[in-house]
C-alpha positions as CSV (number, residue, x, y, z in Angstrom):
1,X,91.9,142.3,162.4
2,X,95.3,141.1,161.1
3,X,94.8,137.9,161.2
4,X,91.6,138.3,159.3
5,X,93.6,140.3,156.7
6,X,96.2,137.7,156.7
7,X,93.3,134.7,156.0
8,X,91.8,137.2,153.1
9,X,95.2,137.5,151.2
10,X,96.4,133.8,151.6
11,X,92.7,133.0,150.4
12,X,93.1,135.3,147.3
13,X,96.1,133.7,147.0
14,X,94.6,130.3,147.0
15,X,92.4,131.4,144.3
16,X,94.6,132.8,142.1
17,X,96.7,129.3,142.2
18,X,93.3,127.7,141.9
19,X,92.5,130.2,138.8
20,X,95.8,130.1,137.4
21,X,96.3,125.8,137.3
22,X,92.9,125.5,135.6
23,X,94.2,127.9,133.0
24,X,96.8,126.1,132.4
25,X,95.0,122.2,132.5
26,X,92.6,124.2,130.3
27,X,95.2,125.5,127.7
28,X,97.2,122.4,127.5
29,X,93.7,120.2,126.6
30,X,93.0,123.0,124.1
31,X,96.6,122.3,122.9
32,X,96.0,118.5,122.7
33,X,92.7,118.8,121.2
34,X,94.9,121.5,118.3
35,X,97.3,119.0,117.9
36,X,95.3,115.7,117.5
37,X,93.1,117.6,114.6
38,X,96.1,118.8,112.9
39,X,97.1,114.7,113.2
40,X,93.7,113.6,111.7
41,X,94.0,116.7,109.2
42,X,97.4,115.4,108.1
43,X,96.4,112.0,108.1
44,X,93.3,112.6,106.2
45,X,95.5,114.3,103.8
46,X,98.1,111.9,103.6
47,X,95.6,108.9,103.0
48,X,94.2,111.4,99.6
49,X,97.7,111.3,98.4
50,X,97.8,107.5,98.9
51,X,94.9,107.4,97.0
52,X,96.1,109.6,94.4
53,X,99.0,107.4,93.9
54,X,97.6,104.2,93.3
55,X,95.1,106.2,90.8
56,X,97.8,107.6,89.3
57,X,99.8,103.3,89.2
58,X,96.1,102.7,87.2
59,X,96.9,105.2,84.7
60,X,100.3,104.4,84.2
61,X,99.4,100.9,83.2
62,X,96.8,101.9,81.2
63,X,98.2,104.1,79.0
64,X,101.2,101.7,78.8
65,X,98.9,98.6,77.4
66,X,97.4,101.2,75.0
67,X,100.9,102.0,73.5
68,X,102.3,98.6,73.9
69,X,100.0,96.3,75.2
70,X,101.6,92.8,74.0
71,X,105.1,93.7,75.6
72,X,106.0,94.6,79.3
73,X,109.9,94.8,80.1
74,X,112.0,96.3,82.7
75,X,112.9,99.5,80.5
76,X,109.4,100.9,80.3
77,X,107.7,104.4,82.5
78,X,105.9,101.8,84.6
79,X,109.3,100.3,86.3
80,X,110.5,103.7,87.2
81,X,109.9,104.4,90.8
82,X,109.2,107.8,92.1
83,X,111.6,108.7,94.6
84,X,110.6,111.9,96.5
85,X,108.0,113.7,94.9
86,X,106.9,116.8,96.8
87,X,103.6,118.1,97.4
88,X,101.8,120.2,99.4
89,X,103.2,120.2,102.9
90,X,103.9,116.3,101.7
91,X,106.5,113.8,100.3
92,X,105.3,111.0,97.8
93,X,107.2,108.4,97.0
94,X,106.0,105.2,94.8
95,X,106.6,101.9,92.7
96,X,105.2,99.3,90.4
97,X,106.7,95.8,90.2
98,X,105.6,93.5,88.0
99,X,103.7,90.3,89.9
100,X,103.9,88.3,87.0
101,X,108.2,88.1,87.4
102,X,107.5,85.6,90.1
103,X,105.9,82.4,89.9
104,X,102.1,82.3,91.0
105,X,101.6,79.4,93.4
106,X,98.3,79.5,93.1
107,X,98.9,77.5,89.4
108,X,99.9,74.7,91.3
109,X,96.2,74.2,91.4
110,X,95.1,75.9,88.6
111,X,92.2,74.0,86.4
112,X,92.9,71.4,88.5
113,X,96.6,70.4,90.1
114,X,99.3,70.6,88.0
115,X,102.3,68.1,87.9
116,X,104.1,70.8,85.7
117,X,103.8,73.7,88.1
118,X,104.6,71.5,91.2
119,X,107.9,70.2,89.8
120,X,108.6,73.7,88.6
121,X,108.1,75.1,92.5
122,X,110.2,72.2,93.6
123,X,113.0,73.1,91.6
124,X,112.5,77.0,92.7
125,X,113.0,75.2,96.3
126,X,115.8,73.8,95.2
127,X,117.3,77.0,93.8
128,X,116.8,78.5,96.5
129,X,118.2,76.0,99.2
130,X,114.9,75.3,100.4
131,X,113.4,71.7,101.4
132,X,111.6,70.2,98.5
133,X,108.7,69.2,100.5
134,X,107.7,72.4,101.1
135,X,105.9,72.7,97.9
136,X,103.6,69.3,99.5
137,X,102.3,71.6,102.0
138,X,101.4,74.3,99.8
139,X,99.7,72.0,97.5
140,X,97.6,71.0,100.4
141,X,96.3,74.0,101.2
142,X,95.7,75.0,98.0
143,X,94.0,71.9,96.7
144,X,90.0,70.9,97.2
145,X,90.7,67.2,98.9
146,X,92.1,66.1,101.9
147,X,94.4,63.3,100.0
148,X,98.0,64.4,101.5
149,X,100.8,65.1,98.0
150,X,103.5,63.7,99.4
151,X,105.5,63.6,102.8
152,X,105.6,67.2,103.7
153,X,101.8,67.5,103.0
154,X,99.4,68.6,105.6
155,X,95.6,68.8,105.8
156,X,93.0,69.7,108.3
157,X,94.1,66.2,110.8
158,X,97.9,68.1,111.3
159,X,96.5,71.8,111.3
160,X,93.9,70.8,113.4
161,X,96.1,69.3,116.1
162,X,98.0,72.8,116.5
163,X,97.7,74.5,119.7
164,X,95.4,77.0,118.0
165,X,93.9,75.1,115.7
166,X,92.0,75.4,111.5
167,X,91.8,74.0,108.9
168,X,93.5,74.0,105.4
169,X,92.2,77.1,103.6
170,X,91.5,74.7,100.2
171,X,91.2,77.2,97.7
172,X,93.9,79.7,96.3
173,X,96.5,82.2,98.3
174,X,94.4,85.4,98.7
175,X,97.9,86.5,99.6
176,X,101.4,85.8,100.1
177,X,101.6,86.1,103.8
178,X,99.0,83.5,103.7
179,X,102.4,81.4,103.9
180,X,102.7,81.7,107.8
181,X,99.7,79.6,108.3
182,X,101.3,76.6,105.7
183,X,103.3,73.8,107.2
184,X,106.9,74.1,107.4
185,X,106.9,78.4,106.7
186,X,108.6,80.5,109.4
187,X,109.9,83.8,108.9
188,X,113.2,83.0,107.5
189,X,111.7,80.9,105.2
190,X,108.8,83.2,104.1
191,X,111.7,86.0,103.3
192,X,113.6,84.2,101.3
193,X,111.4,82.8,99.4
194,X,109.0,85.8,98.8
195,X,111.1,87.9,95.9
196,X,110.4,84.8,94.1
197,X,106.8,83.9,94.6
198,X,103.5,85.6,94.5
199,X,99.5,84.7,94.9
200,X,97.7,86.0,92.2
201,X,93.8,85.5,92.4
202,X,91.8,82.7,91.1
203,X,92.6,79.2,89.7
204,X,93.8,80.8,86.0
205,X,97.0,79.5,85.3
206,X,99.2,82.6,84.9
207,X,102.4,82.2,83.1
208,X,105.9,83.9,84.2
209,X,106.8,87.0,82.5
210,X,110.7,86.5,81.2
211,X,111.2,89.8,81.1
212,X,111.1,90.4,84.5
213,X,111.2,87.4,86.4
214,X,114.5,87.1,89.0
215,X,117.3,84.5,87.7
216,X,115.9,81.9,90.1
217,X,112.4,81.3,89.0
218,X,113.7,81.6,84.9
219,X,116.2,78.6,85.9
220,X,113.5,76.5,87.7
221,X,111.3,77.0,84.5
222,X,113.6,76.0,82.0
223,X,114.6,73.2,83.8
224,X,118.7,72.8,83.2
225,X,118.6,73.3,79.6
226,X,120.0,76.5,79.6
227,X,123.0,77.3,81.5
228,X,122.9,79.4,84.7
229,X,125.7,82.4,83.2
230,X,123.7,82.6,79.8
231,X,120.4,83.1,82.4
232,X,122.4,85.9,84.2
233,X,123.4,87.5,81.2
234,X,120.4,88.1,79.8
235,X,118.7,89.2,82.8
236,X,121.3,91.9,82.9
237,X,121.0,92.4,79.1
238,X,116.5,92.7,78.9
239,X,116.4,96.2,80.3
240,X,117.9,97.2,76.8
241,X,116.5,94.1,74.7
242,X,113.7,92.6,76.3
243,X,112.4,89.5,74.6
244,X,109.3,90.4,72.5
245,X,107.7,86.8,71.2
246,X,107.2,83.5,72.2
247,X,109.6,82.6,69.3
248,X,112.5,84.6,70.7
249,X,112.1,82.8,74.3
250,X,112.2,79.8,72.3
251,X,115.3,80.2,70.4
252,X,116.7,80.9,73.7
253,X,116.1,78.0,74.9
254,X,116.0,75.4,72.3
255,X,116.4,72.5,74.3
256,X,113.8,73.2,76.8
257,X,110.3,72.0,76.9
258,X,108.0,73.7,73.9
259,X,105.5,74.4,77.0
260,X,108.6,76.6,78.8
261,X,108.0,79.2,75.4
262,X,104.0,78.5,74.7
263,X,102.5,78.6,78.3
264,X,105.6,79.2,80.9
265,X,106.5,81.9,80.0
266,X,105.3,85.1,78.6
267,X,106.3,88.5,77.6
268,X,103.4,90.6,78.8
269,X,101.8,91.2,82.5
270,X,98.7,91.5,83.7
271,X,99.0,91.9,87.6
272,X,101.3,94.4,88.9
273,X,102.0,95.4,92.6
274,X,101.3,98.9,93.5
275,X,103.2,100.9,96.5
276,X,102.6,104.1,97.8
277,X,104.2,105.9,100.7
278,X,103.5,109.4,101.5
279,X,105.3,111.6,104.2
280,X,102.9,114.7,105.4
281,X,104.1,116.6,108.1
282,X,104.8,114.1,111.1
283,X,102.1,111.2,109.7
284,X,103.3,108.8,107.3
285,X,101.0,106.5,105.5
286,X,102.0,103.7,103.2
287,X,99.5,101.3,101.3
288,X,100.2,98.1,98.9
289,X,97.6,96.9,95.9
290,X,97.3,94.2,93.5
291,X,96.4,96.0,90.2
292,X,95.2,94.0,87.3
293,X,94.8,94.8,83.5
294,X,91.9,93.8,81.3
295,X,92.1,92.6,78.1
296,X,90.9,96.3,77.3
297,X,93.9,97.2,78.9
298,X,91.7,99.2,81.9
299,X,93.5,98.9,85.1
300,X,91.6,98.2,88.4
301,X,92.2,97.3,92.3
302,X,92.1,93.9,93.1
303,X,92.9,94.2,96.3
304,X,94.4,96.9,98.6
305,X,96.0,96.9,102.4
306,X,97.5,99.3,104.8
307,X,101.7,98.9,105.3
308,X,102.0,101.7,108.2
């Protein structure tokens, strides 16, 4: 009889250990399941604020080319980032740079190659202590033939021989990054070069806004004939007194070419990156878009991609 009792109470015992674990594998996958909807909630929420903020990039530019739509500088709402803006539960933070203060490779082939724009790039190399025959290879895989442009060129016979091979892309940059597939373009290279450059889409040729372009590209456009400390000072000086005409870039530079002041370079933008990052509760979500301007001044997404 004991040892009957003794079997009942180490079998209740059994059970309630039984009972009690699938409580607790129960309560933990509820707490999981809690967990990973909050996540998605969060996430969900944080991708609306994303979208809200390049929305809000589109409005900003709009408005700003219906004020002052022949004139984009460095002193204007659209340059001034937004920091930490709170929200609900939520931290936004954003900025628009101008895409047009870099020099678009894709007008190395623009209406057809351009000997202008390709010594312009080679002398951005050259600024930038890069090799020269880098610009070759980007012609190459820009261009519509298979005719290499000089000794750094490559076309589909050197891609093709890689250990994963393609072929030249022959047609514009649909992006920057596009880079890491060119001939000659590792990292290092790639970062240095990219506050200077940018791939803006189509074969337009799309001139260099001198109000915000960096000190490098303005002295590869201007070609020596203004010195390099009267470039510095007025980059530090357009924030206050942007140029505002063609006729005040080329009073600035006299001696340059009459193209640098009539088709280099311009004073307004019409393609401006957009970057958003939003913090909400333990999801962050961060997005970049290429936002262009019509010559209505209405501001749409060109293209947009995820950055976390």
């Amino acid at each position: 009889m004991r040892n009957q009792r003794g079997v009942a109470v180490i079998t209740a015992i059994l059970i309630v250990a039984v009972a009690a674990s699938a409580a607790t594998l129960m309560l933990a996958q509820q707490s999981a399941m809690v967990d990973q909807a909050m996540l998605l909630t969060s996430r969900a929420q944080a991708d609306h604020y994303a979208d809200a903020g390049l929305d809000w990039a589109r409005g900003v530019l709009s408005e700003d080319a219906r004020r002052t739509g022949s004139l984009d500088h460095l002193g204007e709402g659209w340059a001034q980032p937004i920091t930490a803006l709170p929200m609900d539960r939520a931290i936004v933070a954003g900025v628009i740079d101008d895409a047009q203060g870099k020099f678009n490779l894709n007008n190395l082939a623009a209406e057809g190659k351009s000997d202008a724009d390709f010594k312009i790039f080679q002398r951005l190399l050259r600024e930038l202590s890069l090799p020269v025959e880098l610009a070759d290879a980007v012609m190459d895989w820009i261009d519509t033939d298979q005719d290499l442009a000089g000794p750094g060129g490559a076309e589909d016979a050197y891609y093709l021989s890689q250990r994963r091979p393609y072929r030249t892309a022959n047609q514009p940059l649909a992006h920057i990054d596009e880079l890491y597939r060119i001939r000659g373009f590792d990292a290092a290279t790639v970062a240095r070069l990219k506050p200077h450059v940018t791939a803006l889409p189509g074969r337009k040729r799309i001139p260099v806004n001198i109000n915000t372009a960096t000190e490098a590209v303005l002295a590869a456009i201007v070609d020596g004939k203004v010195p390099p400390d009267e470039i510095a000072a007025r980059v530090q000086l357009r924030r206050s007194k942007p140029f505002t005409s063609s006729n005040e870039i080329a009073q600035w530079a006299p001696r340059a070419e009459a193209r640098v002041s009539s088709t280099d370079l311009a004073v307004k933008s019409d393609y401006f990156v957009v970057r958003v990052q939003v913090a909400q509760d333990e999801v962050t979500v961060a997005a970049e878009a290429l936002v262009v301007r019509n010559a209505q001044g209405l501001a749409t997404v060109a293209w947009r991609r995820p950055l976390l």
